[in-house]
The first five atom37 places (N, CA, C, CB, O) and aatype in JSON, in Angstrom:
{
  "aatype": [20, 20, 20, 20, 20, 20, 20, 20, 20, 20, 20, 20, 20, 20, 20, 20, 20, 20, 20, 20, 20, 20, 20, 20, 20, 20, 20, 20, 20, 20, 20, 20, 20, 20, 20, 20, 20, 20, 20, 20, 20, 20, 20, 20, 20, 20, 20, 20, 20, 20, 20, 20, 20, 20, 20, 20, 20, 20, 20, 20, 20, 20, 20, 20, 20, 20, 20, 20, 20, 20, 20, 20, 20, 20, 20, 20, 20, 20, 20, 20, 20, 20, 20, 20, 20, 20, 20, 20, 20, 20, 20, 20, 20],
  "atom_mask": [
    [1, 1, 1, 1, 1],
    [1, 1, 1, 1, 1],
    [1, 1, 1, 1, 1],
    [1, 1, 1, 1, 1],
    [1, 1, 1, 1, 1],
    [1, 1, 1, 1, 1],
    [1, 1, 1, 1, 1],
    [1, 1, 1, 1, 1],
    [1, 1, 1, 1, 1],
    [1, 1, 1, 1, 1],
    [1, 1, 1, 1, 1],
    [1, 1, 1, 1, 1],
    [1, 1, 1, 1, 1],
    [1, 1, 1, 1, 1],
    [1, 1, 1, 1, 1],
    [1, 1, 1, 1, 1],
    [1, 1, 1, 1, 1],
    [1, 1, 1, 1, 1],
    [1, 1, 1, 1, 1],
    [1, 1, 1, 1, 1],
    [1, 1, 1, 1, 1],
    [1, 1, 1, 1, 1],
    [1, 1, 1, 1, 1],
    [1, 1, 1, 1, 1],
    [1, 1, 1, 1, 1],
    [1, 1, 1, 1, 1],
    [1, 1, 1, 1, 1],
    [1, 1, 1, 1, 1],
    [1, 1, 1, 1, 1],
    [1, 1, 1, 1, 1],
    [1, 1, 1, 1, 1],
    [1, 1, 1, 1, 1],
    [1, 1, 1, 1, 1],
    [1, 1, 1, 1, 1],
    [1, 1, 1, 1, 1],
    [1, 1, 1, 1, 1],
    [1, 1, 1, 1, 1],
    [1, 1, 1, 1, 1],
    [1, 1, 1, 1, 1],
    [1, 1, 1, 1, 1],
    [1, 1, 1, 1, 1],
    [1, 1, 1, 1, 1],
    [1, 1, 1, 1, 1],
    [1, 1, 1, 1, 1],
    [1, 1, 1, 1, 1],
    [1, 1, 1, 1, 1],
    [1, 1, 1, 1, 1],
    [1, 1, 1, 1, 1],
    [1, 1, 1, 1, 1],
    [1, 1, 1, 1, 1],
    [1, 1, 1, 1, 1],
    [1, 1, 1, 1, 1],
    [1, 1, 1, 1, 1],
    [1, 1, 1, 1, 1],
    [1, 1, 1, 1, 1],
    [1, 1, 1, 1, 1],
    [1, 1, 1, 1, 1],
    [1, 1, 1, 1, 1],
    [1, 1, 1, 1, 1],
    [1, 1, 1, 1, 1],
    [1, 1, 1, 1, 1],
    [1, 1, 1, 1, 1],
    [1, 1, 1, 1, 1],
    [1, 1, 1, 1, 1],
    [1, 1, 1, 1, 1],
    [1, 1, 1, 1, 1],
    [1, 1, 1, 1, 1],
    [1, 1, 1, 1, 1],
    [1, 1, 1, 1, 1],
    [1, 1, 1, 1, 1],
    [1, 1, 1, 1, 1],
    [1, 1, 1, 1, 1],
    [1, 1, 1, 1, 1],
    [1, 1, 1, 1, 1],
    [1, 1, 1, 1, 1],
    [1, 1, 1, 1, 1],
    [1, 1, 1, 1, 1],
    [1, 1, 1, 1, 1],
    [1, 1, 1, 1, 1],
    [1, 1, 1, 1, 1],
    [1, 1, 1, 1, 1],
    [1, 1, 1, 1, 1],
    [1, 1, 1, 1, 1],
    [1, 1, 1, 1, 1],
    [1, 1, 1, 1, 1],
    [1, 1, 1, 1, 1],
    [1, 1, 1, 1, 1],
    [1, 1, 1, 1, 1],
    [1, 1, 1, 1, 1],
    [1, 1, 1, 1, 1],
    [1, 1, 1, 1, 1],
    [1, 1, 1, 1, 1],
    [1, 1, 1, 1, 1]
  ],
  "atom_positions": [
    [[3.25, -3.36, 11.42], [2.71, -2.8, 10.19], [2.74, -1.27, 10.23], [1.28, -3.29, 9.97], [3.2, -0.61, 9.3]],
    [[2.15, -0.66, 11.5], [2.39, 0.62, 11.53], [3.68, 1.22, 11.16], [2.11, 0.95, 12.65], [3.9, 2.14, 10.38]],
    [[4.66, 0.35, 12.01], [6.14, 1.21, 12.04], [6.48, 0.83, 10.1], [7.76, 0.22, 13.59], [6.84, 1.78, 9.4]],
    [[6.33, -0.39, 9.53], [6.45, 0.25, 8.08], [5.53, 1.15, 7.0], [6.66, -0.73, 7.43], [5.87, 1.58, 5.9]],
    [[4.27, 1.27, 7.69], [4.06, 2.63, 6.78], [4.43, 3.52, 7.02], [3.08, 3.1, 6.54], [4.07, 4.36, 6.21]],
    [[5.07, 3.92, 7.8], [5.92, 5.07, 8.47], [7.0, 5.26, 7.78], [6.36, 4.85, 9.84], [7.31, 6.39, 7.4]],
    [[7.63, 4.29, 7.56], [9.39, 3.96, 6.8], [8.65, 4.26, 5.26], [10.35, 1.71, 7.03], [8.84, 5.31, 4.65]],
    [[8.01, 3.43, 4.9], [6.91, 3.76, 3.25], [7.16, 5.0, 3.12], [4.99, 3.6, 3.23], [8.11, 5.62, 2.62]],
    [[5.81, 5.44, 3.85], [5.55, 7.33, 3.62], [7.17, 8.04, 3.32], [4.78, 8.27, 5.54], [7.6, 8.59, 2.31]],
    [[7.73, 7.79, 4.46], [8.69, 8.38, 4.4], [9.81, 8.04, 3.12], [9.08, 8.22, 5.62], [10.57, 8.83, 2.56]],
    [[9.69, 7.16, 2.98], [10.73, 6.89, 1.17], [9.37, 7.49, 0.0], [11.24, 4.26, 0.63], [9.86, 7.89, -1.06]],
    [[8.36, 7.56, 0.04], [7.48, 7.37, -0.6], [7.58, 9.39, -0.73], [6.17, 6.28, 0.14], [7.41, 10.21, -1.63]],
    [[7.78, 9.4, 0.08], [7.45, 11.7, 0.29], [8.77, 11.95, -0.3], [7.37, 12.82, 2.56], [8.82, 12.73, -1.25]],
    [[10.06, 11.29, 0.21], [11.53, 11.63, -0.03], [11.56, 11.39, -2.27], [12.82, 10.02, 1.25], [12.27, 12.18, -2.9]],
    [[10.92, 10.54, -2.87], [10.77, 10.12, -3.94], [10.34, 11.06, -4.79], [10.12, 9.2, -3.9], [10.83, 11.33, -5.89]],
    [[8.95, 11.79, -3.98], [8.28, 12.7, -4.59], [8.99, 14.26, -4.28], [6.81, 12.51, -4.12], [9.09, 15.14, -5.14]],
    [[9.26, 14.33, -3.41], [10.21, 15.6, -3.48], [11.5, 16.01, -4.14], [10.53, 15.79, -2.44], [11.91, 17.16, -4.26]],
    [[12.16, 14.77, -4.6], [13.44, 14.64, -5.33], [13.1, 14.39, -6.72], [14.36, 13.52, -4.78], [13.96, 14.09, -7.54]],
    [[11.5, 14.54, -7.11], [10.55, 14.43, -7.97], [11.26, 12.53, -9.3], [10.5, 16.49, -8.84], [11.16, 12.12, -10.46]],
    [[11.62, 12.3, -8.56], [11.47, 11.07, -8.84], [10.29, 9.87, -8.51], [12.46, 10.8, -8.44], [9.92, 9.24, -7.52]],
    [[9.78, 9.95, -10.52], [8.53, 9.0, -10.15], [8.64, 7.28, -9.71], [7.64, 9.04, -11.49], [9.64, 6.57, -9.63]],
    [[7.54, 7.04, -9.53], [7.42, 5.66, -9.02], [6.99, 5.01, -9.87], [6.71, 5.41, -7.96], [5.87, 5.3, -10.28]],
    [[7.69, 3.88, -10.44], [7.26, 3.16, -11.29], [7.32, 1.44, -11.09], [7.92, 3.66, -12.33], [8.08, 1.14, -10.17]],
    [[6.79, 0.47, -11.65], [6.78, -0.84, -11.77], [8.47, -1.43, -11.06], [6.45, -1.15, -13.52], [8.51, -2.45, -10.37]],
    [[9.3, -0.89, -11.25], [11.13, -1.49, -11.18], [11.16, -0.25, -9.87], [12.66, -1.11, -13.17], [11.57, -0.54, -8.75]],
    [[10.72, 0.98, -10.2], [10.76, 1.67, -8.42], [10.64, 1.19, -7.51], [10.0, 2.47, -7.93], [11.56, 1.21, -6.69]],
    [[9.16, 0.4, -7.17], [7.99, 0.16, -6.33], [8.89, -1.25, -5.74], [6.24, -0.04, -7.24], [9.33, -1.24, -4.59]],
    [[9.09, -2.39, -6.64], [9.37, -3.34, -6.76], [10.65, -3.31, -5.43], [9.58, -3.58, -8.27], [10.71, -4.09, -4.48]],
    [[11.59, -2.15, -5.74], [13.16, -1.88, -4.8], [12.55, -1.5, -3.94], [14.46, -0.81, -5.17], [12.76, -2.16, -2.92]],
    [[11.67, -0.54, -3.78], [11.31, -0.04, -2.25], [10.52, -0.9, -1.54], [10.57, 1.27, -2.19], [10.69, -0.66, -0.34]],
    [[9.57, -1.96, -1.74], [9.2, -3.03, -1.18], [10.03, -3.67, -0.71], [8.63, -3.67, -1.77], [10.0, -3.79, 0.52]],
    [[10.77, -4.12, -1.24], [12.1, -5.21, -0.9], [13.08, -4.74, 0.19], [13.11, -5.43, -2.28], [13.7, -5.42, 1.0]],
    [[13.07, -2.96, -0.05], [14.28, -2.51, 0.82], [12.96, -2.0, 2.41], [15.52, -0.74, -0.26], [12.94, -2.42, 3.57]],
    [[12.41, -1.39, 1.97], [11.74, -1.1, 3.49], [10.89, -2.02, 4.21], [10.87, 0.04, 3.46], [10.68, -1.84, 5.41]],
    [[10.21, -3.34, 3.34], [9.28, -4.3, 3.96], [10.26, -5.78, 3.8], [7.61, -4.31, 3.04], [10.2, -6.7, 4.62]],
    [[10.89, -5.78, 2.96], [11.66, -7.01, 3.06], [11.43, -7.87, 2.63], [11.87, -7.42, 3.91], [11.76, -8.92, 3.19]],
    [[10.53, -7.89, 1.04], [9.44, -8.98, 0.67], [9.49, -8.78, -0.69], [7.89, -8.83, 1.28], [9.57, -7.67, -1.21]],
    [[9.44, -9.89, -1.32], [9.96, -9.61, -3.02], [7.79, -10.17, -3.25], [12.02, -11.36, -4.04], [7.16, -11.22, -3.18]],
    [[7.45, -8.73, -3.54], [6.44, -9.12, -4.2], [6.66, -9.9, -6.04], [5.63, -7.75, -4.08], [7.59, -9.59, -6.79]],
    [[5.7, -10.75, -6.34], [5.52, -10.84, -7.75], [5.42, -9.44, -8.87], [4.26, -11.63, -7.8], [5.25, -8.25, -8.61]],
    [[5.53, -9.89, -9.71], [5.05, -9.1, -10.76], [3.85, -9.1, -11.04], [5.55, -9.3, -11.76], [3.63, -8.49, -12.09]],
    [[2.95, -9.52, -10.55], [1.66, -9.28, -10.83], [0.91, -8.72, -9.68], [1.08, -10.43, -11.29], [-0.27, -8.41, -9.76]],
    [[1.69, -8.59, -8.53], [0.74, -8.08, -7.61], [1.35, -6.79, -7.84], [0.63, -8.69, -6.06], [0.7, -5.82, -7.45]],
    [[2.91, -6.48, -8.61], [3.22, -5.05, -8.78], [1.98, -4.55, -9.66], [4.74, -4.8, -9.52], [1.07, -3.81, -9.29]],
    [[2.13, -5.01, -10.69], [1.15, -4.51, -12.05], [-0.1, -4.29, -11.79], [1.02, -5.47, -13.21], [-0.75, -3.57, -12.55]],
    [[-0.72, -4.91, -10.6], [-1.89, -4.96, -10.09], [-1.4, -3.64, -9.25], [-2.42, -6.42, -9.38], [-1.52, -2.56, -9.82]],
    [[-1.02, -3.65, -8.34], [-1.0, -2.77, -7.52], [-0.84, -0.62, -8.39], [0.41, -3.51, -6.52], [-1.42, 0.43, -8.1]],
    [[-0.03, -0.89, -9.19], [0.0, 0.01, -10.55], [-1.22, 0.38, -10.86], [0.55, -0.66, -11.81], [-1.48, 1.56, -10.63]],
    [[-2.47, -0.59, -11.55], [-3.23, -0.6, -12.15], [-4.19, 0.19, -11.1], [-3.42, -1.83, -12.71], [-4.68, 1.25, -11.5]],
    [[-4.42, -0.16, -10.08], [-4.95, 0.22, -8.97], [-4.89, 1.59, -8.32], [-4.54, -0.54, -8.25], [-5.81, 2.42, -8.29]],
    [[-3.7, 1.71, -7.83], [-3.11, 3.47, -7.54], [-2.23, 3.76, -8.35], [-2.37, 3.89, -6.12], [-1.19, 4.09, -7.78]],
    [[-2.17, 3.78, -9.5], [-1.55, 4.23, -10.52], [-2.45, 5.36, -11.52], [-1.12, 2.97, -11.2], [-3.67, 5.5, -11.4]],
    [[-1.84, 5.9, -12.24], [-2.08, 7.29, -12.81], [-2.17, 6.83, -14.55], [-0.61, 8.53, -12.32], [-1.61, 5.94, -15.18]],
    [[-2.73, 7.44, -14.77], [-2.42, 7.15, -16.78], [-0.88, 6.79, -17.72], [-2.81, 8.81, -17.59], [-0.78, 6.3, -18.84]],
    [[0.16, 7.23, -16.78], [1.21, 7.05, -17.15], [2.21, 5.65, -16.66], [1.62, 8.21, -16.88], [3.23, 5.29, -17.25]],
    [[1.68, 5.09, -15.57], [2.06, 3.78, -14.97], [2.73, 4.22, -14.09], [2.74, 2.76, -15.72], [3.75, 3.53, -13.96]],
    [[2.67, 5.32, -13.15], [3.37, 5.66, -12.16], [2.66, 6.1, -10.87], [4.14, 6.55, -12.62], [1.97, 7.11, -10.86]],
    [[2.86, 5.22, -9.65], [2.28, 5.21, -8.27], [1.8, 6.45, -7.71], [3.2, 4.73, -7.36], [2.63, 7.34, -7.56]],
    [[0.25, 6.71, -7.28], [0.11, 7.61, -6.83], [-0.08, 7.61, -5.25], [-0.69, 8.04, -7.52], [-1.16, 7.5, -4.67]],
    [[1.24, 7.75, -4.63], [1.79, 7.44, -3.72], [0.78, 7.71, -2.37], [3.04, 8.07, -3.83], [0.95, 7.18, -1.27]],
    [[0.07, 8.34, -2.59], [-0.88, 9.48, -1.31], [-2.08, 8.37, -1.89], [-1.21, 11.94, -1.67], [-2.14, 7.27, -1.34]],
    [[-2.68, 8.58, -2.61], [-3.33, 7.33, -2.78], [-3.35, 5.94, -1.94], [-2.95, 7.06, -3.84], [-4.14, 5.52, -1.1]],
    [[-2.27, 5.45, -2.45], [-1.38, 4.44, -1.78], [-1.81, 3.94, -0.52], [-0.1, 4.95, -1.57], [-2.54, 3.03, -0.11]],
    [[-0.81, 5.26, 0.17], [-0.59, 5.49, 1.65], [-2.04, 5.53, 2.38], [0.26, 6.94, 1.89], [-2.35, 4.9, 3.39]],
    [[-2.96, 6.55, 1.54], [-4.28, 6.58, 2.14], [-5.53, 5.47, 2.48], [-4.74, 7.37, 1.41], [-6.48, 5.34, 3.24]],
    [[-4.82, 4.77, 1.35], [-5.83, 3.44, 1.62], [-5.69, 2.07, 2.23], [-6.22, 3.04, 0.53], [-6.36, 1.08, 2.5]],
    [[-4.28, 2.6, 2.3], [-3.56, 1.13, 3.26], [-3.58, 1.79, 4.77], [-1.47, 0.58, 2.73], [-3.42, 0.97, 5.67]],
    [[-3.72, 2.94, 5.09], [-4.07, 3.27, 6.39], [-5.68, 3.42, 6.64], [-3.33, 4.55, 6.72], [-6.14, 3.68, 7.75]],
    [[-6.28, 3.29, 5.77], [-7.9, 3.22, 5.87], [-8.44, 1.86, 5.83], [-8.61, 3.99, 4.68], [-9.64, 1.65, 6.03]],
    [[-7.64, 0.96, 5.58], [-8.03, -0.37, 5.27], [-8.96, -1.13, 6.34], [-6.77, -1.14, 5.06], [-9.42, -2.17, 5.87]],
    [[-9.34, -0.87, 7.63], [-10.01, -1.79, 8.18], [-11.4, -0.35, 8.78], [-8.86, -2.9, 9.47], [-12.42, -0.62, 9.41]],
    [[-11.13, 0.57, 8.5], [-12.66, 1.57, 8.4], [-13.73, 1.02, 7.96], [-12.67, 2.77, 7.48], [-14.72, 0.69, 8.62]],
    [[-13.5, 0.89, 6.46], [-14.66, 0.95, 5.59], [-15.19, -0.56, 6.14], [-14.3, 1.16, 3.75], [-16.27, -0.4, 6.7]],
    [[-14.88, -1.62, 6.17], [-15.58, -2.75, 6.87], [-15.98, -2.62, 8.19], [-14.84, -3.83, 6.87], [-17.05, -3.12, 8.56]],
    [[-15.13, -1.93, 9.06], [-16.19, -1.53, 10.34], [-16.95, -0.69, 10.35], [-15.75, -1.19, 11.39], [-17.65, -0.7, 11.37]],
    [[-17.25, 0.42, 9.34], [-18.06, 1.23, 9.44], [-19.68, 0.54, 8.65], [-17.31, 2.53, 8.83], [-20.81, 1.01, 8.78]],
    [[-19.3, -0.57, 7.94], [-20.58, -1.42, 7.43], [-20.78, -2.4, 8.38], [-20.42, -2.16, 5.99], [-21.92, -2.85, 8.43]],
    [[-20.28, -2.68, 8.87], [-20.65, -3.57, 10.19], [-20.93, -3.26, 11.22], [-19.94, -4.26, 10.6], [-21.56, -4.0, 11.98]],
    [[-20.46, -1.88, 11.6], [-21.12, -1.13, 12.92], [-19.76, -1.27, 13.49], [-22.6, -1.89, 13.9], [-18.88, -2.11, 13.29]],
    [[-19.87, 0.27, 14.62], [-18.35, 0.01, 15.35], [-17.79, -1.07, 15.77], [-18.18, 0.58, 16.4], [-16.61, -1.3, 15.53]],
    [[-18.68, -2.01, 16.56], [-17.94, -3.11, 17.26], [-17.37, -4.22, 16.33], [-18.87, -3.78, 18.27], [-16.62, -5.1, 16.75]],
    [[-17.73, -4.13, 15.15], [-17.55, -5.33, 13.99], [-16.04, -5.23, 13.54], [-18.63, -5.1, 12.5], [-15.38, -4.3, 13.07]],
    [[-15.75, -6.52, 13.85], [-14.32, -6.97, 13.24], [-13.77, -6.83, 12.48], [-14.05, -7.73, 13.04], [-14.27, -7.49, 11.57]],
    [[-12.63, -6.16, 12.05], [-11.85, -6.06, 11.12], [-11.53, -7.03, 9.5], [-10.96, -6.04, 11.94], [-11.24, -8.2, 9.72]],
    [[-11.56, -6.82, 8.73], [-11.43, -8.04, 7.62], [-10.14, -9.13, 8.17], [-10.95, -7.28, 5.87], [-10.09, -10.36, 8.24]],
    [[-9.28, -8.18, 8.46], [-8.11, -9.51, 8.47], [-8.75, -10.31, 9.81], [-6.07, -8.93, 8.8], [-8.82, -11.54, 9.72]],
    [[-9.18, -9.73, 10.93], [-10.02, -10.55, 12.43], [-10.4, -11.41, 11.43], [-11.52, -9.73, 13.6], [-9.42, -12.01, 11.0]],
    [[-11.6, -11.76, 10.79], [-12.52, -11.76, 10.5], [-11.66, -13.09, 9.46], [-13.28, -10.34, 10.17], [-11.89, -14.28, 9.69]],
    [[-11.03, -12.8, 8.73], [-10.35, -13.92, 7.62], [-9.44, -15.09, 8.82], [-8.93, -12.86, 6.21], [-9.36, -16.3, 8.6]],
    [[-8.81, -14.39, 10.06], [-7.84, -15.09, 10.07], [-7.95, -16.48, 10.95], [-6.9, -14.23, 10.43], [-6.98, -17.2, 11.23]],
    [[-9.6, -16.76, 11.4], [-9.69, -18.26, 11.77], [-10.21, -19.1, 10.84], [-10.46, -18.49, 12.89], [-10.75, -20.16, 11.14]],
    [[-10.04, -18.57, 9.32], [-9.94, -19.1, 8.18], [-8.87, -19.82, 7.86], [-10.08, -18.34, 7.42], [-8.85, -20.99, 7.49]],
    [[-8.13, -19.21, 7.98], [-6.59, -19.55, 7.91], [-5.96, -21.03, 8.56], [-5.87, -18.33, 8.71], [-4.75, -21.27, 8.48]]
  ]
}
């Protein structure tokens, strides 16, 4: 997971510097090409709706920031030693 937010960021910074925005049919190719996974259309539109901007276009730092923060905010309510959400879901599974 690490090594593809790495590959992300990095298409994700290269996008914004060539000031080409990110949109719904953007997001959709760069998933597919750097993670290898044909999300739905609704987890795009969702995902849009979410770190997206007034105009329907990814706010990429956003993004990036919260998918690398993702298991903080539950250990920091549970106290350091407390398990991660995915720990925590995956003898659910």
């Amino acid at each position: 997971m690490n090594q593809l937010m790495g590959v992300m960021q990095v298409a994700l910074d290269f996008l914004g510097l060539v000031g080409r925005p990110v949109d719904l049919a953007a997001l959709d190719k760069l998933v597919k090409r750097v993670a290898g996974v044909q999300l739905s259309s609704q987890v795009l539109e969702i995902t849009l709706a979410v770190f997206g901007d007034e105009h329907g276009l990814l706010d990429a730092e956003l993004l990036l920031d919260t998918l690398r923060n993702k298991n903080l905010v539950w250990r920091r309510k549970g106290g350091p030693g407390a398990p991660s959400l995915l720990q925590y879901l995956m003898p659910q599974w």
